[in-house]
C-alpha positions in Angstrom: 0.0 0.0 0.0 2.8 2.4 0.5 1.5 4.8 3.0 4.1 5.5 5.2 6.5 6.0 2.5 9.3 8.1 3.6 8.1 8.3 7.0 10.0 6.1 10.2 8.1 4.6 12.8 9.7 3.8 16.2 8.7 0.8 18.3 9.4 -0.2 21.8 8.6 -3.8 22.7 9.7 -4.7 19.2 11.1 -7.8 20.2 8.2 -9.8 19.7 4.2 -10.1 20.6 2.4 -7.2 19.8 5.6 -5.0 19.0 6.8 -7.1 16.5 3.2 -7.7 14.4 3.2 -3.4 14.0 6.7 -3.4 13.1 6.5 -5.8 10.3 2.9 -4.3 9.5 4.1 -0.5 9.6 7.4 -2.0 7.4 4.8 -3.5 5.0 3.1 -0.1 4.0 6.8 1.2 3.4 7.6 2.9 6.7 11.4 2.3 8.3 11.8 1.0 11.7 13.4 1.7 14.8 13.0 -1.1 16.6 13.3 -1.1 20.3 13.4 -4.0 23.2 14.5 -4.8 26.7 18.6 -5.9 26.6 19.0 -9.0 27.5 20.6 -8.4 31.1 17.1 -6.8 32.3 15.4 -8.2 35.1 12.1 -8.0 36.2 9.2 -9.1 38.7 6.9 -11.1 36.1 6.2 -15.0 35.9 6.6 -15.0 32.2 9.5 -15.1 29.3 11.0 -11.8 28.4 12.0 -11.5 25.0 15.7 -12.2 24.1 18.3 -10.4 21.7 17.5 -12.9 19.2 13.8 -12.0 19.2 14.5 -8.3 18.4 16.9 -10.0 15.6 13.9 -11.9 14.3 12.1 -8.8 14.2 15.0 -6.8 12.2 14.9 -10.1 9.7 11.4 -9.7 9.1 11.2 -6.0 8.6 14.0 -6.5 6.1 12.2 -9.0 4.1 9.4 -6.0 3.6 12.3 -4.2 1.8 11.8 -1.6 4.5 15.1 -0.3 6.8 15.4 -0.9 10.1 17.4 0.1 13.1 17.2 -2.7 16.0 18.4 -1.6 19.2 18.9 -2.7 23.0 17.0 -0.1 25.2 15.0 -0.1 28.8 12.2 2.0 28.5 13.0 2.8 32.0 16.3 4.1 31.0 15.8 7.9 30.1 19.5 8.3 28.4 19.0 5.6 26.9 16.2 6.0 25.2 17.5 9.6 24.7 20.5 7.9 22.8 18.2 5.8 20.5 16.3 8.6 19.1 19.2 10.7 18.5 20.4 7.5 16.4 17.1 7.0 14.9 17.7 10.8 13.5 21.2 10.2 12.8 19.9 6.9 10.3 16.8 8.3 9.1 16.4 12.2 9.6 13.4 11.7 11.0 10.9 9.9 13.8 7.6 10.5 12.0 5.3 7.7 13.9 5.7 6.5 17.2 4.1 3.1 18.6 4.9 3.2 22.6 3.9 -0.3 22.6 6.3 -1.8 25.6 4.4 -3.5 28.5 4.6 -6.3 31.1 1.5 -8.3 32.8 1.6 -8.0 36.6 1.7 -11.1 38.8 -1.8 -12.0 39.4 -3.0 -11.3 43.1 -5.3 -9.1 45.1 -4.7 -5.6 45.5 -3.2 -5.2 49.0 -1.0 -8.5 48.7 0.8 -6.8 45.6 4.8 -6.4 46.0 6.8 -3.6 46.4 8.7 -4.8 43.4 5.7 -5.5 41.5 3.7 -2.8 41.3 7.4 -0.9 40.7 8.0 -2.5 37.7 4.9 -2.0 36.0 3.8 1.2 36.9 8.1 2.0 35.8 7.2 -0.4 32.2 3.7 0.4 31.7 3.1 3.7 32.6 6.4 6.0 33.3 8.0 4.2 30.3 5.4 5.6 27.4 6.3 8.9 29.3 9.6 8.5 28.9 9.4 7.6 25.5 7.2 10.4 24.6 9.7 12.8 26.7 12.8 11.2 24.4 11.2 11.4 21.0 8.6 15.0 20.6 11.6 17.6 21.1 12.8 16.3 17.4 8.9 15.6 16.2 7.9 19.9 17.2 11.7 20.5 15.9 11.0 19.0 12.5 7.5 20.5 12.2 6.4 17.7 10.1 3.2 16.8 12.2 3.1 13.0 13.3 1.0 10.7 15.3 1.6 9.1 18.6 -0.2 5.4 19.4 -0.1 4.3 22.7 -0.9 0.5 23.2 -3.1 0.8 26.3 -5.9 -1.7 27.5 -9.4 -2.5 28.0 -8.6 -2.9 31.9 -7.5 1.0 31.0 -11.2 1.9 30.7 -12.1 -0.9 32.9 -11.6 -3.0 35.5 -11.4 -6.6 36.7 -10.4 -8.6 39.9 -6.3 -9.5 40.1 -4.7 -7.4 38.2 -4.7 -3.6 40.5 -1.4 -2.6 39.7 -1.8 -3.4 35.7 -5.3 -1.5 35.7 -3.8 1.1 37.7 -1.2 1.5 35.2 -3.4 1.7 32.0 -6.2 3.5 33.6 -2.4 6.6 33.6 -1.9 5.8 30.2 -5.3 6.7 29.4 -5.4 10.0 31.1 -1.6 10.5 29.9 -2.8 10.2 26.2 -5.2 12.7 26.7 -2.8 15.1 28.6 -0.3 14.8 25.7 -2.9 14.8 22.8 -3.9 18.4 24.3 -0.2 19.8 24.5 0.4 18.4 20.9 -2.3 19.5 19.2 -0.4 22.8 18.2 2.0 20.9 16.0 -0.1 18.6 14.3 0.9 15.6 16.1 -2.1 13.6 17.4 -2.3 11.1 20.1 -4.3 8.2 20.7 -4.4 4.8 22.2 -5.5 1.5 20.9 -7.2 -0.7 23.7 -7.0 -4.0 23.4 -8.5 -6.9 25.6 -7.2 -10.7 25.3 -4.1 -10.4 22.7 -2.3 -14.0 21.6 0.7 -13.3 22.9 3.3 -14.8 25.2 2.7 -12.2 28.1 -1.0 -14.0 27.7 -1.0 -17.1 26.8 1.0 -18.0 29.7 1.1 -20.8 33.1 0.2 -17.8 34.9 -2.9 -17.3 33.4 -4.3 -20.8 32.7 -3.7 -21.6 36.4 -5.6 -18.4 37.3 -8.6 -19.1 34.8 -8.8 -23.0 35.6 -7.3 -23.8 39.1 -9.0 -27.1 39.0 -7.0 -28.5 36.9 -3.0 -29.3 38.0 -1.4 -28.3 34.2 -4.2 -26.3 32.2 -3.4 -25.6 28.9 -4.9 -22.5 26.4 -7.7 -25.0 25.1 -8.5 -25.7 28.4 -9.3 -21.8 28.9 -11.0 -20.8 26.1 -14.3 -20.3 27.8 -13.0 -18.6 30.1 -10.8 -15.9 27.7 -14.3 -16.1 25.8 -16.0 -14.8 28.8 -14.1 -11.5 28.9 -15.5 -10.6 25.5 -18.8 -9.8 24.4 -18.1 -11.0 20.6 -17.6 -14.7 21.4 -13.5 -15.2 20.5 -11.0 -15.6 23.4 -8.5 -13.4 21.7 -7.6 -11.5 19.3 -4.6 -12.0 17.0 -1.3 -9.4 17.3 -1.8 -8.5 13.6 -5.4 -7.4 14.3 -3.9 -5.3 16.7 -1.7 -4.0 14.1 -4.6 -2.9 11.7 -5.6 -0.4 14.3 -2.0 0.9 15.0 -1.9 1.4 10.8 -5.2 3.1 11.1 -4.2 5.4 13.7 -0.4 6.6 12.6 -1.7 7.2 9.2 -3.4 10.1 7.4 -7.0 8.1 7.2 -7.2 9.4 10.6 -5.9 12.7 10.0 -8.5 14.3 12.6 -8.2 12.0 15.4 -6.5 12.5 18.4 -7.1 12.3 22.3 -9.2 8.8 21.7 -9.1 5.5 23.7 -9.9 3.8 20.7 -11.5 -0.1 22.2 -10.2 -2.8 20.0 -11.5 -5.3 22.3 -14.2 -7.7 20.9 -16.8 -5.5 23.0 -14.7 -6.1 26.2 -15.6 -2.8 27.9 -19.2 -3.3 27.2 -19.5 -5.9 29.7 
């Protein structure tokens, strides 16, 4: 399709998941990529695989079979200079950051509320909510310096509109992001560079489709699998699917970073098979 021809989108959470599906779809329609994701020394508080080096390579490969550029690097969204560092070599590549996708996230430890960590509700409120902030804070100096325009998707979440037992410190997190969208899509309007978020609910990834959550959804069974929970990932939704796919995900990211929605900005856009209806 070639819309985002000449422009460069930057990613965070690039490495695979959700990241990886608008990085390869954004590549498709011509953009080129700067592709962020956790180094491989990071730690964190969460009961799930974190992507690897080679996953952010596997994203690189892909984009590069679009015939799209890409620059992969190493970078914490928790780490300010460094994600300082990556925009300055995204405009030292490219000229340019034109989209941005602040897609980077982690899934919190399910629990109630007032049993929650200290280290867990650190690390994603740090990920989930400071770290779109900090990407934002790294990347619009050179956006308002161009005076090109732009758009800004935020991957939020249903449980940022909503809420559900378990997951406080995740809802608390997303419920910021929302406001935070708003916040920045009222400073930016001046420089033609809307912001929005796309809300997902279920999304077939790792950081879902994991122990965690099968033993949370079916804890009468001793080694519940996804089929086992599909009624239960069903029940989340009002359109009767357990999940939807990354790349469906990615249609909405296209839609929003591109000139089809030229007049959209400050929305909390529900891509969630009626999640938030129920």
């Amino acid at each position: 399709m070639g819309q985002f021809l000449g422009k460069v989108a930057l990613i965070t959470g690039a490495g695979r998941g959700q990241g990886r599906a608008h990085a390869v779809r954004l590549a498709g329609e011509g953009a080129s990529i700067v592709a962020l994701d956790l180094p491989a020394e990071s730690a964190l508080s969460v009961d799930y695989l974190l992507s690897k080096q080679s996953d952010l390579e596997e994203t690189a490969r892909l984009v590069t079979e679009t015939g799209s550029r890409v620059l992969p690097l190493a970078v914490d969204v928790r780490d300010q200079s460094g994600l300082d560092d990556a925009v300055a070599s995204a405009m030292s590549s490219f000229g340019s950051v034109d989209v941005v996708c602040a897609n980077a996230g982690i899934a919190q430890r399910p629990g109630n509320a007032w049993e929650i960590t200290d280290e867990t509700w650190q690390d994603v409120l740090d990920i989930d909510l400071t770290g779109v902030w900090r990407t934002l804070k790294a990347v619009i100096p050179s956006m308002i310096e161009l005076d090109k325009g732009g758009s800004i998707v935020i991957v939020g979440s249903s449980l940022g509109i909503k809420a559900q037992r378990n997951l406080a410190a995740y809802i608390a997190a997303k419920h910021g992001v929302t406001g935070l969208m708003k916040a920045f899509a009222l400073e930016l309007a001046p420089y033609r560079i809307r912001v929005n978020s796309v809300n997902p609910s279920s999304v077939a990834t790792d950081m879902l489709l994991s122990d965690r959550l099968f033993r949370l959804f079916r804890p009468d069974l001793d080694n519940p699998t996804a089929d086992d929970c599909l009624d239960a990932f069903r029940s989340l939704n009002a359109l009767p699917v357990p999940w939807a796919e990354p790349e469906d995900i990615s249609a909405v990211v296209s839609w929003l970073a591109s000139d089809e929605s030229r007049h959209v900005t400050g929305v909390a856009l529900p891509a969630d098979a009626g999640a938030t209806l129920l």
